[in-house]
C-alpha positions, 0 to 999 in steps of 0.5 A: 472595619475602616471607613476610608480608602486609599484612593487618595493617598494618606489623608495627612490632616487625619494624621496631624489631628491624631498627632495633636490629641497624642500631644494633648493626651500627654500634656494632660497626663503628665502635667496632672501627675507631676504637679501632684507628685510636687503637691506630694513632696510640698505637704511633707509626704515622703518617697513611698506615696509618690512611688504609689502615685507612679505605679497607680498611673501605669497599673491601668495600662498593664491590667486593662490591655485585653479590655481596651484592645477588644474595645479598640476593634469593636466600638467606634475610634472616634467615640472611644477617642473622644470619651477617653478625653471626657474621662481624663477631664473628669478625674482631674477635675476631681482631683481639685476637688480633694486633697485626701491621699487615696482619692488622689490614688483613685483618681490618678487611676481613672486618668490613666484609663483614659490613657490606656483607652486612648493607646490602642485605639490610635495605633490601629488607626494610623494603618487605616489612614496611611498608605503603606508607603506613607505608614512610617511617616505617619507613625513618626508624626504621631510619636512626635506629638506624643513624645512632645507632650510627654517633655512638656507636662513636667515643665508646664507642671513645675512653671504653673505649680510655681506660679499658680499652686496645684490647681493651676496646673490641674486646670491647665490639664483638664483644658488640654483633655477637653480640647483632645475630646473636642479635637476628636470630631477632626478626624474623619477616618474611623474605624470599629462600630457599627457601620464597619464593612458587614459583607467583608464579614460574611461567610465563615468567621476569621480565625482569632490572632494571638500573639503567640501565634505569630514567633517572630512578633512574640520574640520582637514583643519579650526582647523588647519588654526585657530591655525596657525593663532594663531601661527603667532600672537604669532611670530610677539611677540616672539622677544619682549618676549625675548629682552624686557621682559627677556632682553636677547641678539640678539645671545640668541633671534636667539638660541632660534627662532631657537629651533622650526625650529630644534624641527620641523625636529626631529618631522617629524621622531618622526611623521613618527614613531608613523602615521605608527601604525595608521590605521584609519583616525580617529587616524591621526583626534585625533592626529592632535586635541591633538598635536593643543591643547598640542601646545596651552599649550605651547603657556600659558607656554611661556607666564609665568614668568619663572626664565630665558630666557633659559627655553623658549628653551625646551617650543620652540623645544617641541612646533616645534615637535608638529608642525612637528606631525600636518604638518605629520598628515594632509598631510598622511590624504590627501593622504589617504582620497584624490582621486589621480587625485585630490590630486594636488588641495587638497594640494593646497586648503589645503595650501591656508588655512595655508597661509591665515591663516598665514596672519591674524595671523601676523595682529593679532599679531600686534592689540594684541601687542598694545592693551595688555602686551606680556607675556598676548597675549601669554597666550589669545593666548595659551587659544584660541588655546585650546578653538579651539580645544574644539569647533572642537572636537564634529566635529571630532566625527561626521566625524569619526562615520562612518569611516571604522575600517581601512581606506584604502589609495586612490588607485594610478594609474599604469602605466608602 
C-alpha cells in the first residue's frame, strides 16, 4: 500500500517534511487550547470548565481510534494529512469567532479530531519511508518535531496572550495548521488510496490483525497504558509538590515541568541508538519492562524528602529519557510485528490505550490528591508502577518463548 521502495535507502527529506508537520500540529493544538484555558481563567470561570476543556481535547483521540486507524489503511496519507490540517484551521478559526462556552467545548473537540486523524495516519508512514535500519532514527526525528511543538504551544500561548489577547494567539495557531496542510505536498512517500499495489492484492484475502492476537504487543500496549495512567496521576500533583511542599516560585515550577519535556527529546537519540542493536523483539518487550519499572523508581525518588527543590530536576529529565526509550520501543515494535496494510489501525488502536489511559490517570490524580499527602501519592504512585511491571513480566516471558532469534520487520509493500 506504499508507494516507494527502498532501493534508495530512506528518503530523509520525507521524514523531516513529517517531523515539521508533527511540530506544526502540536504548535497549533497546544497554542489554541492553552490560550483558551488563560481565556477561561481571565473571564472568572473556574477549575470545572478548564477540566471539561482538557478532557474534550483527548476524548477524540480515545473514541475515534477505530475510525481513524481504518482510515489511516484505507484512504490516501497525504490527502488525510493535509485535510486533518484544513480541519484544525477551521475550528480555530471558530473558535475566534465565538466566546460562547459550549461552542468553545465543540470546537476544541473538532481540533482534536484533526489530531487524532493526523497520529495514525503518520505512524504508519514512517515504516514506509525508512529502511529498517534507518526506522529507529526516523522515528526519533519525528518525536522530536512533535515533542518540540508540544513544549513550545504553552510558551507561544502565554507570550502572544499576553501581548496580543486571545486571538492573537488563535491566529498564530490557525497559520501553523495551514502551513502543516500545505507543508503536506512535501512528502512524496504515500501510502493507502486508490493507487496501492492491486497485484499484491489478488488472490485469497489476508486474514485480519488485532491486537489480541499478537500476546506479546497486547502485554507491551496494557503495561504501558497502566503506567501512564500513573504518570498522569502524579502530574496533576506536580505543581503542588513544587509550590506547596518545596514552596518553590512559579518560574522554578515551569524549569523544572519543563525537564521531562527536554529529557524526552534527548531520550528519542539515546533510544534510536541503543533499538538499532536489538534484533529481537523480546529485546524491544524487556526494554520497555525495565524503562516502566526504572520510571516507577523515579516516581518513589520524587516523592522523597529531598534537601532542595533543585534535586526534582535531574529525577524529572532522568524520568523523560525513559519515557522517551518506552514511546521508542513500542512504536519500533509495532512497526515490526505489524503487517503494513494494518499498521494505521494498529497505531491508532495502540494510542486509543495511551489516551485512555491518560484520562483515568488525571481522575486518579485528583481522588488521591484529596484522599493522601502529595509526596505519599508520589511514592503509592512509583510503588504501583513497579508492582505493574512485576505482574507483566510472566506475560512478557510467555509471549517471547516462541519469538525467532531475529524477528525480521513486516515487509513494506513496493511500488514504483
Amino acid at each position: 500500500m506504499s508507494f516507494t521502495s527502498f532501493a534508495d535507502g530512506t528518503r530523509w527529506s520525507d521524514i523531516h517534511a513529517a517531523a515539521a508537520c508533527a511540530f506544526l500540529a502540536g504548535m497549533a493544538m497546544f497554542t489554541a487550547d492553552f490560550a483558551l484555558v488563560l481565556h477561561l481563567q481571565s473571564t472568572g470561570l473556574g477549575g470545572a470548565a478548564v477540566a471539561t476543556l482538557i478532557i474534550c481535547a483527548t476524548l477524540p483521540m480515545v473514541l475515534l481510534s477505530p475510525f481513524t486507524g481504518r482510515m489511516a489503511d484505507r484512504f490516501d496519507s497525504r490527502t488525510l494529512m493535509a485535510s486533518s490540517g484544513l480541519l484544525q484551521a477551521a475550528a480555530i478559526t471558530g473558535m475566534i469567532l465565538t466566546d460562547e462556552l459550549p461552542a468553545l467545548l465543540g470546537l476544541v473537540v473538532l481540533n482534536a479530531c484533526g489530531t487524532a486523524m493526523l497520529q495514525p495516519t503518520v505512524s504508519a508512514l514512517i515504516p514506509a519511508i525508512a529502511t529498517p535500519e534507518d526506522l529507529p532514527r526516523a522515528i526519533a526525528t519525528v518525536q522530536t518535531g512533535t515533542l518540540i511543538g508540544m513544549a513550545a504551544g504553552p510558551g507561544a500561548a502565554g507570550f502572544v496572550v499576553g501581548a496580543h489577547g486571545t486571538d492573537g494567539a488563535l491566529i498564530v495557531a490557525v497559520c501553523c495548521a495551514l502551513l502543516r496542510a500545505a507543508l503536506c505536498a512535501d512528502i512524496r512517500t504515500r501510502r493507502g488510496g486508490v493507487r496501492r499495489d492491486l497485484t499484491a492484492h489478488r488472490g485469497a484475502e489476508k486474514p485480519a490483525w488485532k491486537l489480541r492476537g499478537d500476546r506479546l504487543l497486547t502485554v507491551m500496549a496494557i503495561g504501558f497504558g497502566s503506567v501512564i495512567a500513573c504518570l498522569c496521576a502524579v502530574n496533576v500533583l506536580e505543581v503542588f509538590l513544587v509550590r506547596e511542599v518545596y514552596g518553590a516560585s512559579e518560574g522554578t515550577y515551569g524549569l523544572i515541568h519543563a525537564c521531562w519535556t527536554l529529557g524526552m527529546a534527548g531520550g528519542a537519540w539515546i533510544a534510536a541508538a541503543v533499538i538499532r542493536r536489538l534484533k529481537r523483539d523480546a529485546h524491544l518487550a524487556w526494554m520497555l519492562m525495565t524503562g516502566l519499572a526504572m520510571t516507577g523508581a523515579v516516581c518513589v525518588g520524587l516523592g522523597m524528602p529531598l534537601p532542595t527543590v533543585f534535586l526534582l530536576v535531574p529525577l524529572m529529565m532522568f524520568g523523560g529519557v525513559l519515557n522517551a526509550c518506552q514511546n521508542s520501543a513500542m512504536q519500533i515494535s509495532v512497526a515490526r510485528r505489524v503487517p503494513e496494510d494494518f499498521r494505521g489501525r494498529a497505531g491508532a488502536k495502540v494510542n486509543g490505550i495511551l489516551n485512555a489511559a491518560t484520562l483515568i490517570g488525571f481522575v486518579l490524580g485528583g481522588a488521591l490528591s484529596s484522599a493522601l499527602p502529595t509526596r505519599t501519592v508520589f511514592v503509592v504512585i512509583g510503588v504501583a508502577t513497579i508492582a505493574i511491571v512485576v505482574c507483566c513480566v510472566p506475560m512478557i516471558r510467555r509471549g517471547t518463548r516462541d519469538e525467532p532469534e531475529a524477528a525480521e520487520p513486516a515487509p513494506v509493500l513496493a511500488a514504483a
